[in-house]
C-alpha positions as YAML, in Angstrom:
chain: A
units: angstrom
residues:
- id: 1
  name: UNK
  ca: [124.27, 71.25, 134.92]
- id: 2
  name: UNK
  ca: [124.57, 73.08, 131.78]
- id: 3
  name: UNK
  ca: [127.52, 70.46, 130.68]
- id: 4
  name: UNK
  ca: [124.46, 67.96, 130.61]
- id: 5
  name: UNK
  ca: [121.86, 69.65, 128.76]
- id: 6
  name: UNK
  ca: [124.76, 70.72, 126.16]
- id: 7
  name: UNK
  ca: [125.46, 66.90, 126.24]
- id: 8
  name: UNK
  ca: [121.82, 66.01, 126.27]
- id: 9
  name: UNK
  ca: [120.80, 68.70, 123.37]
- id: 10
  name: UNK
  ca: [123.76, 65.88, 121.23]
- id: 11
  name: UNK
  ca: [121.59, 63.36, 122.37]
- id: 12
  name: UNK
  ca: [118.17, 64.50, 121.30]
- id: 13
  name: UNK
  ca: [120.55, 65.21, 118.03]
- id: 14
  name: UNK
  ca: [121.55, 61.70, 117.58]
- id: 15
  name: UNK
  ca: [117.90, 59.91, 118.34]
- id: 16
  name: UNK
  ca: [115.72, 62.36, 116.75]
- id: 17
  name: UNK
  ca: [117.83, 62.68, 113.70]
- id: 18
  name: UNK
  ca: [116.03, 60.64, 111.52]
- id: 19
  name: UNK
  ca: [112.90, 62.72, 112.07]
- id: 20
  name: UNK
  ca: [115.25, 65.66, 113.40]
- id: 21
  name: UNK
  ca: [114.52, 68.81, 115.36]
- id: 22
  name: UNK
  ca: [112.95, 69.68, 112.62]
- id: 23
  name: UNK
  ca: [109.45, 68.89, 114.27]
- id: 24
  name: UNK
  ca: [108.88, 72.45, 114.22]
- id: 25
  name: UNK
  ca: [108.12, 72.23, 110.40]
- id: 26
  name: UNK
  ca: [106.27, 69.90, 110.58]
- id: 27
  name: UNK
  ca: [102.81, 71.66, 109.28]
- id: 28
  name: UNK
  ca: [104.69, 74.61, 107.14]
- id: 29
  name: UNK
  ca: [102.34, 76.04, 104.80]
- id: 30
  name: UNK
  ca: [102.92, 73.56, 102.44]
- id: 31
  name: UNK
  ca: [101.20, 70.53, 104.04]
- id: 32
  name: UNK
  ca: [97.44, 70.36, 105.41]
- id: 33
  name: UNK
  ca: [98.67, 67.87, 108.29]
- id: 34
  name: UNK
  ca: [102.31, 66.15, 109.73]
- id: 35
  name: UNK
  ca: [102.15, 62.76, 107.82]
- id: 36
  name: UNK
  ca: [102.92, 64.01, 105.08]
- id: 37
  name: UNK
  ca: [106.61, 64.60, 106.63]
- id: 38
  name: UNK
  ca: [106.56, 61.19, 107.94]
- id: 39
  name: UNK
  ca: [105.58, 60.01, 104.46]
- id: 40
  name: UNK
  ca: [102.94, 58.16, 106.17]
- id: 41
  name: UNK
  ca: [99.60, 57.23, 104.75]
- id: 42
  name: UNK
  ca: [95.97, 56.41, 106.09]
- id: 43
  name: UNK
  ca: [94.62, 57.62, 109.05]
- id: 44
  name: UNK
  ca: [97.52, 56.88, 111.67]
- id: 45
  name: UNK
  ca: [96.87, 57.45, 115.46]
- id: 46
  name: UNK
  ca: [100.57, 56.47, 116.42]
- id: 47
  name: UNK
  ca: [103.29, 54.32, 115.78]
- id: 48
  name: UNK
  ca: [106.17, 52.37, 117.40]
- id: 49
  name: UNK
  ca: [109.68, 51.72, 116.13]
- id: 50
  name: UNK
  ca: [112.60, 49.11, 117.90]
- id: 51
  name: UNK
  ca: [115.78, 48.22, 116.59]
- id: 52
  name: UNK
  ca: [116.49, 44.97, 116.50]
- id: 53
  name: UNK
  ca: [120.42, 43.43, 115.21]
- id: 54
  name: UNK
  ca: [120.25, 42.15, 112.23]
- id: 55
  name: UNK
  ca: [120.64, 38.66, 110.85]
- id: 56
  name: UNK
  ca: [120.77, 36.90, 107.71]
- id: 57
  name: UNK
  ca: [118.53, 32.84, 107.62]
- id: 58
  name: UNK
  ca: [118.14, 31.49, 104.66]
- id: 59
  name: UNK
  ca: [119.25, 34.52, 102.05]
- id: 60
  name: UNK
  ca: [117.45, 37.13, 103.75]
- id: 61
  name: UNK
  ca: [118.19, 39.31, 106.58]
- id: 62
  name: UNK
  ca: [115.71, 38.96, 109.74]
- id: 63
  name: UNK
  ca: [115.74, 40.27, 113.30]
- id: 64
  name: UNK
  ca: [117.41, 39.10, 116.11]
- id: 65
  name: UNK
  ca: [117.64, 40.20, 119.54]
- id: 66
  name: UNK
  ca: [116.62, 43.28, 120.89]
- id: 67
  name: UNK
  ca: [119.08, 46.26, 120.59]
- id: 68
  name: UNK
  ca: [118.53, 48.01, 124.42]
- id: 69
  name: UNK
  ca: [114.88, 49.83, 124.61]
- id: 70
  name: UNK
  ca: [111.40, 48.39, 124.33]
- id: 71
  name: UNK
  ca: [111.18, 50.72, 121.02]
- id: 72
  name: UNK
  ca: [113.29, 53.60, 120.03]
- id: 73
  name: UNK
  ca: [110.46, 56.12, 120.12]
- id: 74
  name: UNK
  ca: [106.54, 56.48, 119.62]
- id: 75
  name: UNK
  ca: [104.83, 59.22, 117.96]
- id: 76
  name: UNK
  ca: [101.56, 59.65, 118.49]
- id: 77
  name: UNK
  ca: [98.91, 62.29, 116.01]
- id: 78
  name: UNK
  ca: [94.94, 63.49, 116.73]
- id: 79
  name: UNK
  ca: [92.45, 62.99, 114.21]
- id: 80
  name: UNK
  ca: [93.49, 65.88, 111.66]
- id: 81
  name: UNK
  ca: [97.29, 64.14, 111.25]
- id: 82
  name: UNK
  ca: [98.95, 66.51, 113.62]
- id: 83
  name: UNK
  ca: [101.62, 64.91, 115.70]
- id: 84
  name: UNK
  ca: [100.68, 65.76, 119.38]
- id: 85
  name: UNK
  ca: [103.61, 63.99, 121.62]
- id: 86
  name: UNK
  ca: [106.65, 61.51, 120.95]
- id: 87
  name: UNK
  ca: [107.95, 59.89, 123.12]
- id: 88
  name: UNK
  ca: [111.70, 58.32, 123.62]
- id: 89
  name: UNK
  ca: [112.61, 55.68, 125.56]
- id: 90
  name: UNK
  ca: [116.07, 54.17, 127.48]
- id: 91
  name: UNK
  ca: [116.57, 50.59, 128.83]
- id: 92
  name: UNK
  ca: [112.52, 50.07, 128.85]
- id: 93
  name: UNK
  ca: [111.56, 53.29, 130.81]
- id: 94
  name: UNK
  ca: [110.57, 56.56, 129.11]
- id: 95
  name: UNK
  ca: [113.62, 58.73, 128.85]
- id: 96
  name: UNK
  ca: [112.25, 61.89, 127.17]
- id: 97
  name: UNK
  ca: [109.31, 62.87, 125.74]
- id: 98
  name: UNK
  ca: [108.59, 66.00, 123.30]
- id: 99
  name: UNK
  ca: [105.27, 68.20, 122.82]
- id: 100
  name: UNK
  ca: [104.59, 70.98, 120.65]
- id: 101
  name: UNK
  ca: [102.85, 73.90, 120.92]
- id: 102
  name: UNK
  ca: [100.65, 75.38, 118.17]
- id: 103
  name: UNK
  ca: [99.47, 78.87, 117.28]
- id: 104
  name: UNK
  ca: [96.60, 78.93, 114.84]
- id: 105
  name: UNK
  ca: [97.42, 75.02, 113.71]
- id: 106
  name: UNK
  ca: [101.56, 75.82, 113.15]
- id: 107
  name: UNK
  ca: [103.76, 75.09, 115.70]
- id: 108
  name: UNK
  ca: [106.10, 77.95, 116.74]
- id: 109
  name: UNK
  ca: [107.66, 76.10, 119.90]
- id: 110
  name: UNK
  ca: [108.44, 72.69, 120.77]
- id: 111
  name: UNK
  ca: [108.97, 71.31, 124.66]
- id: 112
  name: UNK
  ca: [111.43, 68.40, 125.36]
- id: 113
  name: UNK
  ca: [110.86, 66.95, 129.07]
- id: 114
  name: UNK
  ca: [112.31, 64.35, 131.20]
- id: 115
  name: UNK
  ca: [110.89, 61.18, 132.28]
- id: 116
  name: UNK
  ca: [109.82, 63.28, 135.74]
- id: 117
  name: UNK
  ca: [107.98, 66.18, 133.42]
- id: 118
  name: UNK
  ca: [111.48, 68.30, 133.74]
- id: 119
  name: UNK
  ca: [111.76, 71.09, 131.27]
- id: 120
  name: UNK
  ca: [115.16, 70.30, 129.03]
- id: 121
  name: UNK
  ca: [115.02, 72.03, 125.86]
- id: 122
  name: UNK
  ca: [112.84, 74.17, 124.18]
- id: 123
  name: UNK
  ca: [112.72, 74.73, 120.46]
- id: 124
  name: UNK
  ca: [111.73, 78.22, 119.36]
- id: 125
  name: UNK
  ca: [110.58, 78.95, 115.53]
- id: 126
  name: UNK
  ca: [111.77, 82.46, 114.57]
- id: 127
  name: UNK
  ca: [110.97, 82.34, 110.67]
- id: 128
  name: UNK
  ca: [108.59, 79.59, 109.12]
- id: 129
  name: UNK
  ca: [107.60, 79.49, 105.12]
- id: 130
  name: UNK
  ca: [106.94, 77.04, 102.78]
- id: 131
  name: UNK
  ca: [110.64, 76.49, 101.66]
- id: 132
  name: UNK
  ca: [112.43, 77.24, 105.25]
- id: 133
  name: UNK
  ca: [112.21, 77.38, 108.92]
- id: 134
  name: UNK
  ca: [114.45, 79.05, 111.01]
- id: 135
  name: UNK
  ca: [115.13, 77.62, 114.78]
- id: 136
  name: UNK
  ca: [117.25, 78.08, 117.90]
- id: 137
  name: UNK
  ca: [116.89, 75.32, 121.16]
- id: 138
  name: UNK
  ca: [117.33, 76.66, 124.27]
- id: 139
  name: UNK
  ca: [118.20, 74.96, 127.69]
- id: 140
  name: UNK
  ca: [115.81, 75.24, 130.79]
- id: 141
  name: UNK
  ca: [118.05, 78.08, 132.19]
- id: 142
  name: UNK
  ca: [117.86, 80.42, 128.59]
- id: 143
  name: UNK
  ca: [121.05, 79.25, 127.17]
- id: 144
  name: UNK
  ca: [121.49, 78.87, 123.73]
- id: 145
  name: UNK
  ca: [122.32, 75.28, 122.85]
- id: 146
  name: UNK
  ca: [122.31, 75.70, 119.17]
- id: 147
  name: UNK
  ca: [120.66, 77.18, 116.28]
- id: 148
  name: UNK
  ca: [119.98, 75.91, 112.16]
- id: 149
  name: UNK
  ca: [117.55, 76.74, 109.50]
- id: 150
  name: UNK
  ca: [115.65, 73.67, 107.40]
- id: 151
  name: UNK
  ca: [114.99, 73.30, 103.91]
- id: 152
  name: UNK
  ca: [112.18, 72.55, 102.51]
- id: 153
  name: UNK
  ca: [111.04, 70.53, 99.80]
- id: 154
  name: UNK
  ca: [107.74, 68.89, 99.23]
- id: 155
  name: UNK
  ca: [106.97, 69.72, 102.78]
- id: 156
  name: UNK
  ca: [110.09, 67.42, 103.59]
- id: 157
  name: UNK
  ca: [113.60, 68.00, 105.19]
- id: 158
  name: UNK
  ca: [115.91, 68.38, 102.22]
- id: 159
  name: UNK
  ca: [119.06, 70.02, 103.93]
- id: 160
  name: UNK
  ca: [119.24, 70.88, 107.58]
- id: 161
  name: UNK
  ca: [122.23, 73.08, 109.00]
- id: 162
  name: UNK
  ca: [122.78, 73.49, 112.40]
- id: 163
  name: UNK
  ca: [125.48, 75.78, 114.55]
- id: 164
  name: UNK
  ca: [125.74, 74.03, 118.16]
- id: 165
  name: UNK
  ca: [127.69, 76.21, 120.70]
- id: 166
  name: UNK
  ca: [129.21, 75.89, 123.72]
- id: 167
  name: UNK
  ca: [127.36, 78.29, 126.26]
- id: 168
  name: UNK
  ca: [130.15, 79.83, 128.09]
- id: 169
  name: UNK
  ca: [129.88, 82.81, 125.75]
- id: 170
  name: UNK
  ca: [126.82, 83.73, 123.39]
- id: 171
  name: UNK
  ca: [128.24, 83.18, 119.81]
- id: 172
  name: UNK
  ca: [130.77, 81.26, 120.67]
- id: 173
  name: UNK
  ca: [130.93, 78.33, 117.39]
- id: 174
  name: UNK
  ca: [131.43, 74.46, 118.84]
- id: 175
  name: UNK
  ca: [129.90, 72.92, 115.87]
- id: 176
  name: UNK
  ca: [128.24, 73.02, 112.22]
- id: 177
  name: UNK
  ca: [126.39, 70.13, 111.00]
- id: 178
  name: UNK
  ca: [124.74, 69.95, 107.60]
- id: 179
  name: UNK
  ca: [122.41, 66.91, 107.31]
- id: 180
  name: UNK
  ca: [120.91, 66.27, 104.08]
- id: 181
  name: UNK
  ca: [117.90, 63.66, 103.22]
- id: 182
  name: UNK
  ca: [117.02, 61.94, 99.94]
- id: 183
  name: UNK
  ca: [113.44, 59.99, 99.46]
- id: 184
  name: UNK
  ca: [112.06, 57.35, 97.26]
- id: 185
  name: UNK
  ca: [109.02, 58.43, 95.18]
- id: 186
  name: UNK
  ca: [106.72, 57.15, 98.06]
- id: 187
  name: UNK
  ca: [108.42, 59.93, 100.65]
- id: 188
  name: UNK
  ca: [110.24, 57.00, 102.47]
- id: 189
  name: UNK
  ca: [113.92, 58.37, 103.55]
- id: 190
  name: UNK
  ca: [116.70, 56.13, 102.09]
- id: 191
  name: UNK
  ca: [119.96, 58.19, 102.71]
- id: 192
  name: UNK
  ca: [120.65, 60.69, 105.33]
- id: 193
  name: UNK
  ca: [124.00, 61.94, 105.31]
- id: 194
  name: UNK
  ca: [125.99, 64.29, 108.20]
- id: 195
  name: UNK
  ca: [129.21, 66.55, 107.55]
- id: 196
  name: UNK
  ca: [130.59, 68.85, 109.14]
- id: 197
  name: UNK
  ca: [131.57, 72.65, 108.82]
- id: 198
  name: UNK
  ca: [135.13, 70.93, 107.65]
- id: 199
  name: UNK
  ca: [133.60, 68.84, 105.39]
- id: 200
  name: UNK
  ca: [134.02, 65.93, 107.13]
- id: 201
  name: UNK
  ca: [131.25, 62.90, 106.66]
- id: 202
  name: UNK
  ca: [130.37, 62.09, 110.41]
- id: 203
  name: UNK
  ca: [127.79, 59.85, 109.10]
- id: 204
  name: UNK
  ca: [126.10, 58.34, 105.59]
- id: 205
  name: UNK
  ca: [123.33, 56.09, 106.91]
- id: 206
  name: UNK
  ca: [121.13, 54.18, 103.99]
- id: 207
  name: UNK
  ca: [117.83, 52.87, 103.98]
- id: 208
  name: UNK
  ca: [115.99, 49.83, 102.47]
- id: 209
  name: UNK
  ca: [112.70, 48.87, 103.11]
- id: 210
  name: UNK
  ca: [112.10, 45.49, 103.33]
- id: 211
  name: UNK
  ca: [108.03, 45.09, 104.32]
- id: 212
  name: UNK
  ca: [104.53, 47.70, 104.43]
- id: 213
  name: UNK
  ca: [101.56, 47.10, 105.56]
- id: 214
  name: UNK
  ca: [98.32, 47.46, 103.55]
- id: 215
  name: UNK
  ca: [98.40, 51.66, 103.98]
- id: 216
  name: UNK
  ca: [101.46, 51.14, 102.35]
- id: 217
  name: UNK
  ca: [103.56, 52.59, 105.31]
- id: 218
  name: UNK
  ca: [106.91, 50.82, 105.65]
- id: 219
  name: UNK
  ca: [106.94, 47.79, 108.71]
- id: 220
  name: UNK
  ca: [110.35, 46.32, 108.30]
- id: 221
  name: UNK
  ca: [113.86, 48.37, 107.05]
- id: 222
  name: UNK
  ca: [117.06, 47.57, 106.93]
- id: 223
  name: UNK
  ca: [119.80, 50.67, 108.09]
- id: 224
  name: UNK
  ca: [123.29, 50.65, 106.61]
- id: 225
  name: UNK
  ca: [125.96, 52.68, 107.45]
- id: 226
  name: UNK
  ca: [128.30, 53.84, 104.32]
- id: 227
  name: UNK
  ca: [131.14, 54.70, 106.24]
- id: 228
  name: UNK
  ca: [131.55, 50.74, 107.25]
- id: 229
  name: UNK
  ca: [130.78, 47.54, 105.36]
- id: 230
  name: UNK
  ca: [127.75, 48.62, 103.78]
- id: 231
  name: UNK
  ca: [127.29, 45.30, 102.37]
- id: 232
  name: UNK
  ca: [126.03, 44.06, 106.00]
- id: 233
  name: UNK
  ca: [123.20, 46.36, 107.81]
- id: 234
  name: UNK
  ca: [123.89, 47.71, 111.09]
- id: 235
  name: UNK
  ca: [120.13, 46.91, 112.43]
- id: 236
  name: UNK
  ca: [116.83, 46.46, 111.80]
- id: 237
  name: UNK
  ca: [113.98, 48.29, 112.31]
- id: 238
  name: UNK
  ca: [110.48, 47.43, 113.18]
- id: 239
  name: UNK
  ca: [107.52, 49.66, 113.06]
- id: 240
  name: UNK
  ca: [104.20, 48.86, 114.05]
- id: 241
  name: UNK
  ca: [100.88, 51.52, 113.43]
- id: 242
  name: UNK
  ca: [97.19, 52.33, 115.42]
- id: 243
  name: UNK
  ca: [94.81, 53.59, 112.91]
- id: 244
  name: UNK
  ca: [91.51, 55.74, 113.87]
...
């Protein structure tokens, strides 16, 4: 059991990482709401993203069929701009879904459930300012899957650095990962790179953004992968927005 939420806590690693476990920053003191960390604009109520593989008609790259899910993940915000639930999804059915839990408008703990409302993960805040949160994730039973500290910058994600550990024994190093994030001026992310605690790259992943809609919030980007021929994109991405 615990073999699978070790495996799982990767997973929510992997999907998330774009937008990161860092969702327990999201409102630090330096932001009056969560789009700002999205880089979002307007008054958003949610919005969708799906991969799609990518192919290039006539010069340009355009999307062609589905990669697995219905969409990669929803995220969904109240009125003020606070994110109140995303959900993840796996071979059209929701897979996981995450919900936070505020104290006095800041989030200090963050739930990650099953499609059947089972308790995975839960991400605990233990120091939160302006320029750095610290966090630990722990499994449904009270292990400790892992632990990191965020940077801050702008009320962004500039460096994250993460310790993920085994379980048998408390302390016991697996894993570092340091994941750092650069923007454009507009607060869109356009490289996200991964290395480990040798040094190693385990991932460079660029951005372009191809389309926006009239919010300016990005519709259509392409996702590269540095490591590989970066002159051909790995996918596509599609993102589609409710507004209040």
């Amino acid at each position: 059991m615990y073999n699978n939420l070790f495996k799982m806590n990767f997973k929510i690693k992997s999907q998330l990482l774009v937008i990161c476990l860092a969702f327990v920053v999201l409102n630090a003191c330096t932001t009056k709401n969560d789009l700002i960390y999205f880089g979002l604009n307007g008054n958003v109520k949610s919005f969708k993203e799906k991969a799609f593989h990518a192919e290039k008609k006539e010069g340009n790259w355009q999307q062609g069929d589905a990669i697995g899910n219905v969409f990669d993940y929803e995220v969904f915000f109240d009125e003020n701009g606070f994110y109140t639930r995303i959900n993840n999804y796996d071979n059209f059915q929701l897979s996981q879904k995450t919900l936070p839990k505020r104290k006095n408008g800041d989030v200090y703990e963050v739930y990650y459930y099953d499609s059947d409302d089972k308790l995975l993960v839960t991400t605990k805040v233990t120091f939160s300012s302006s320029e750095e949160v610290k966090f630990e994730n722990i499994s449904a039973e009270g292990k400790r899957l892992s632990k990191g500290i965020i940077y801050l910058e702008n009320g962004r994600n500039k460096r994250q650095e993460m310790v993920l550990y085994e379980g048998r024994f408390d302390g016991d190093d697996v894993e570092k990962v340091m994941t750092d994030f650069i923007y454009d001026k507009d607060g869109n992310l356009i490289r996200q790179k991964n290395t480990n605690d040798k040094n190693e790259i385990e991932s460079d992943i660029k951005y372009e953004y191809l389309e926006f809609d009239e919010y300016n919030n990005w519709t259509k980007r392409l996702e590269y992968s540095m490591q590989n021929d970066s002159s051909t994109p790995d996918k596509i991405t599609i993102r589609t927005y409710e507004y209040y």
